[in-house]
C-alpha positions as CSV (number, residue, x, y, z in Angstrom):
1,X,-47.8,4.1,2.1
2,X,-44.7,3.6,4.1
3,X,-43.6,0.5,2.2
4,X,-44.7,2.6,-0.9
5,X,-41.6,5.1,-0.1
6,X,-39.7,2.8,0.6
7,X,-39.8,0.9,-2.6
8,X,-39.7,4.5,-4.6
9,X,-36.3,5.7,-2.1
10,X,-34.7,2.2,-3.1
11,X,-35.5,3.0,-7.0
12,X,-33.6,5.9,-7.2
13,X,-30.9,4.7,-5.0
14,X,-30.8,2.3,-7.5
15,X,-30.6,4.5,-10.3
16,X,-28.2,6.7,-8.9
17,X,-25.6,3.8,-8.3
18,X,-26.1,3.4,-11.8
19,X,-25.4,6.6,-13.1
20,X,-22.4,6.4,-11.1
21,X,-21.5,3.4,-12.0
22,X,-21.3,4.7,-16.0
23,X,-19.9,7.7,-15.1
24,X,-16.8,5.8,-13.8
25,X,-16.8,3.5,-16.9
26,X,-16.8,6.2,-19.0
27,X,-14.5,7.8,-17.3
28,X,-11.9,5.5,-16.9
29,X,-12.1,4.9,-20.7
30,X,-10.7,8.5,-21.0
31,X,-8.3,8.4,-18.7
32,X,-6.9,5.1,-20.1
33,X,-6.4,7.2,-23.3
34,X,-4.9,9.4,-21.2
35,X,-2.6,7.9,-19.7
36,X,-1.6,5.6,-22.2
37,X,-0.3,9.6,-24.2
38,X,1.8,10.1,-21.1
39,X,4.1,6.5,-21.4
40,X,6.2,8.3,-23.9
41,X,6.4,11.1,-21.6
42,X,7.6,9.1,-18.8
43,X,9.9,7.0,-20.7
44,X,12.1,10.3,-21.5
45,X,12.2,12.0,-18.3
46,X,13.6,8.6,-17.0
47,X,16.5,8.2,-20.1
48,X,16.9,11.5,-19.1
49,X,17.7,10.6,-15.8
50,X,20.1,8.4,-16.3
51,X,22.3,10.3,-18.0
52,X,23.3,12.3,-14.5
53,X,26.1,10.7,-13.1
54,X,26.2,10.1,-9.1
55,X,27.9,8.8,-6.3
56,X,25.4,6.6,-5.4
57,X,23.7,4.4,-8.0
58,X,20.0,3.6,-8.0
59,X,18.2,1.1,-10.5
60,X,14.6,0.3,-10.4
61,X,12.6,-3.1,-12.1
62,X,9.1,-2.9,-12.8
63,X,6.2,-1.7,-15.1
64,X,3.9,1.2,-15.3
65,X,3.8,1.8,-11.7
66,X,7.7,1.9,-11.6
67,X,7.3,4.9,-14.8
68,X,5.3,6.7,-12.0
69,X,2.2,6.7,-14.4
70,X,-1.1,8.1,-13.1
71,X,1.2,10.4,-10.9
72,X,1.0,14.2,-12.0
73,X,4.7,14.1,-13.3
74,X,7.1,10.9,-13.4
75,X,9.4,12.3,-10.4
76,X,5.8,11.8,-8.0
77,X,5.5,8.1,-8.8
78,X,6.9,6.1,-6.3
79,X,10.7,5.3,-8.0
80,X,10.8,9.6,-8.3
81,X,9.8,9.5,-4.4
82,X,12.2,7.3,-3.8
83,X,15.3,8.8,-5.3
84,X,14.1,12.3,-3.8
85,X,14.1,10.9,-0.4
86,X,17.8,9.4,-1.3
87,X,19.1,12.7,-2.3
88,X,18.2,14.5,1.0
89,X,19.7,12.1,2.9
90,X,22.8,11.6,0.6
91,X,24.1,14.7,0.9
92,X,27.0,16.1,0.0
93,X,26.9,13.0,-2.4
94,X,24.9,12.6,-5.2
95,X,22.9,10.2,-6.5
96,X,22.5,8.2,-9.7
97,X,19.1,6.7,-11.0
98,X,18.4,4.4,-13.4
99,X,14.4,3.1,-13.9
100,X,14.7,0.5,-16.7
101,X,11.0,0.1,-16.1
102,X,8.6,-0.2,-19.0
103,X,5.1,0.5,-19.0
104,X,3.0,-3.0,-19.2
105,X,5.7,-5.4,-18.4
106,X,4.9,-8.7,-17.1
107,X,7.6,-10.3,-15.3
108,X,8.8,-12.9,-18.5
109,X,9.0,-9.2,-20.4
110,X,11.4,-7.9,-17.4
111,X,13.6,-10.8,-17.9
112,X,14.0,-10.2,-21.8
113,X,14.1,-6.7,-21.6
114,X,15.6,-5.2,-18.2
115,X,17.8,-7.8,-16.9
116,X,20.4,-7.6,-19.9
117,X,20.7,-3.8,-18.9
118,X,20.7,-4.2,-15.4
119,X,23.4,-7.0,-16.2
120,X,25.6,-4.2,-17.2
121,X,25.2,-2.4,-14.1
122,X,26.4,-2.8,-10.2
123,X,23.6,-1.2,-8.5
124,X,24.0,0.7,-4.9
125,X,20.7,0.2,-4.5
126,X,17.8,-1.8,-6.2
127,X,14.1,-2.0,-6.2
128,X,12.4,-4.6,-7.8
129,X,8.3,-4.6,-7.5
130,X,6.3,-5.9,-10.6
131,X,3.9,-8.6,-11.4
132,X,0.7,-6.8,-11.6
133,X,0.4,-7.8,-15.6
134,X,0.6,-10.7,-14.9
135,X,-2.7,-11.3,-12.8
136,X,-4.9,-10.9,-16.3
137,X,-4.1,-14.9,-17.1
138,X,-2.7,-16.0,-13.7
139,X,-1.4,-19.1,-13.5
140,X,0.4,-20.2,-10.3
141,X,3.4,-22.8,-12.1
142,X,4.4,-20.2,-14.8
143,X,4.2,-16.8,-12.2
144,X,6.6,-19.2,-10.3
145,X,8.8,-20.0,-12.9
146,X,9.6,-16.8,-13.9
147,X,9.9,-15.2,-10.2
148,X,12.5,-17.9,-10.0
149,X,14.2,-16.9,-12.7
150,X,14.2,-13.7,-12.9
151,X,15.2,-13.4,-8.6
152,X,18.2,-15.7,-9.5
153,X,19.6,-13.0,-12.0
154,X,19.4,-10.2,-9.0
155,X,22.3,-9.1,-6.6
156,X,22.0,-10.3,-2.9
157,X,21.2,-7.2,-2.0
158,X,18.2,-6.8,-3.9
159,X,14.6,-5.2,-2.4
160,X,11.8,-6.9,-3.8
161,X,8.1,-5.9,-3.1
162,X,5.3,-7.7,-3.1
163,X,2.1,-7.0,-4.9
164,X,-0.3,-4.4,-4.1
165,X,-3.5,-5.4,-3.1
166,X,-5.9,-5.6,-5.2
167,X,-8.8,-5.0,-3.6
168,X,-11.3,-6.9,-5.0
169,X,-11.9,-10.2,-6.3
170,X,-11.2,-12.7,-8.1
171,X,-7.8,-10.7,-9.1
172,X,-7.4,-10.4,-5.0
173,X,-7.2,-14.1,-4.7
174,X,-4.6,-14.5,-7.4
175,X,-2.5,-11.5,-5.5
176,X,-2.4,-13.3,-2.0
177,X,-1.1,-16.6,-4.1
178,X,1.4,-14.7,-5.9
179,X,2.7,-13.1,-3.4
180,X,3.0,-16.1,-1.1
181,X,5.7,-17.4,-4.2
182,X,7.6,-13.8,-4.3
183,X,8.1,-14.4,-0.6
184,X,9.0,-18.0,-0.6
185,X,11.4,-17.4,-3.5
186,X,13.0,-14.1,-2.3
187,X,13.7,-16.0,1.4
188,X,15.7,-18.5,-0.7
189,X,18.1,-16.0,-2.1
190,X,17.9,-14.1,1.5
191,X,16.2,-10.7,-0.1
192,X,15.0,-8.1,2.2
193,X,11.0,-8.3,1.1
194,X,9.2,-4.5,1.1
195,X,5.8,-5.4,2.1
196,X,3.8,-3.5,-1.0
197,X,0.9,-5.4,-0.7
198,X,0.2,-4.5,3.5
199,X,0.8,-0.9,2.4
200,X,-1.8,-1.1,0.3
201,X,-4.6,-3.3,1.9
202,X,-4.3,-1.2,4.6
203,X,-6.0,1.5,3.0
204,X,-9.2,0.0,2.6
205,X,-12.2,1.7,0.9
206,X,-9.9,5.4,1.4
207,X,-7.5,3.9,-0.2
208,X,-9.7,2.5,-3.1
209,X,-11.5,6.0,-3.7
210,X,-8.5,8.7,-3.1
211,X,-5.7,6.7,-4.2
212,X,-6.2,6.0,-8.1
213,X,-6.0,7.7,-10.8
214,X,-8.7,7.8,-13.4
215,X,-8.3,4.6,-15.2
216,X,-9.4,2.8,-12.0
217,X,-6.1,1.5,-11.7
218,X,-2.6,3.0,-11.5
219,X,-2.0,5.0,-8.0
220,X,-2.2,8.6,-7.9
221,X,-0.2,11.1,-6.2
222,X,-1.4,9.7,-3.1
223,X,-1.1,6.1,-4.1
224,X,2.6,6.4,-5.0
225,X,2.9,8.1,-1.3
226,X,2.2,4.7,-0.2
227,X,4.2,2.8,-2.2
228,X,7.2,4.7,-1.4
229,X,6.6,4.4,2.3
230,X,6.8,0.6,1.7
231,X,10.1,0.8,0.1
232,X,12.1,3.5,1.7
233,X,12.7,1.6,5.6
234,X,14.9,-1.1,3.3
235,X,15.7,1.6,1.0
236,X,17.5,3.2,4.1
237,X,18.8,0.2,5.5
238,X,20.9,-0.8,2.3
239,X,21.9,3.2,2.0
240,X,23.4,2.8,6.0
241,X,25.4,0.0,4.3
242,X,27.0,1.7,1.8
């Protein structure tokens, strides 16, 4: 009898993880849609952002996570946290910010499509942290070549962040190799490193279930809180310097 109920309890444990585990498919199908309707969204509030002029000029690389998507509104992701934070502590000066993000970029698409504008700037302060799109088809010679390249292109006073964790594997795996390149490569060109990825792992299962938005994937409110608290102690230290 006893083994019985146990057998029966394990069945519908079973089944509920199931159900669950479609409910969250499904789900993150619709919040991919989502999401996806919000890049345009994001993309103007931050070319509208960089039309007010400042004392203090801020300029962001990166992807999706950069445009703040999955955040309730673009000022919450982590380059809106960020520039907040700089404001307070700027004043009376004000401050300039300029995310030439794009949603999806891989780091070969940041080299043809950001660096030419961030060319044309000298940046106060820059953030760099992207190379999450580029875990799908990871491969540890190109991800190399083109952190080289595109670091060699950034002023010395450049903060670049690693890559989140993960969480999971096999993409985990691929995160810890990449990011043992972005920190060989950035200690060549002597950049101050914001340690994204120890942020992140840190968080463990809260993090994994409170910290993402929908789609299973981009941070949340929450997540960005995290991000920025990787990036604002360098953040701070190059704003002392100024």
């Amino acid at each position: 009898m006893t083994a019985l109920l146990i057998t029966a309890g394990a069945i519908v444990v079973l089944a509920a993880l199931a159900l669950y585990a479609r409910y969250l498919w499904v789900r993150r199908g619709t919040w991919s849609v989502r999401l996806a309707n919000k890049i345009p969204v994001h993309s103007l509030y931050w070319r509208e952002q960089h039309r007010i002029a400042g004392d203090i000029h801020y300029v962001a690389i990166g992807d999706s996570a950069a445009q703040g998507i999955g955040a309730s509104r673009p000022a919450h992701g982590y380059v809106g946290l960020i520039a907040a934070h700089l404001r307070r502590q700027l004043k009376p000066r004000t401050l300039r910010v300029s995310n030439f993000s794009v949603s999806g970029s891989t780091i070969r698409m940041a080299i043809d499509t950001q660096l030419p504008k961030l060319a044309k700037t000298s940046p106060d302060i820059l953030t760099v942290s992207i190379g999450a799109n580029d875990m799908g088809a990871f491969r540890r010679d190109t991800f190399e070549a083109d952190v080289r390249e595109l670091f060699a292109a950034l002023p010395a006073h450049a903060i670049v962040a690693t890559l989140p964790s993960f969480y999971f594997l096999p993409a985990e795996k691929n995160v810890v190799v990449a990011n043992e390149i972005v920190r060989s490569v950035a200690a060549e060109h002597g950049f101050v490193v914001a340690d994204l990825y120890r942020a992140t792992k840190r968080q463990g299962l809260w993090g994994v279930t409170t910290q993402f938005a929908g789609d299973l994937f981009h941070p949340n409110d929450r997540g960005y809180k995290v991000w920025a608290s990787a990036l604002l102690s360098p953040v701070d230290e190059r704003l002392a310097q100024l």
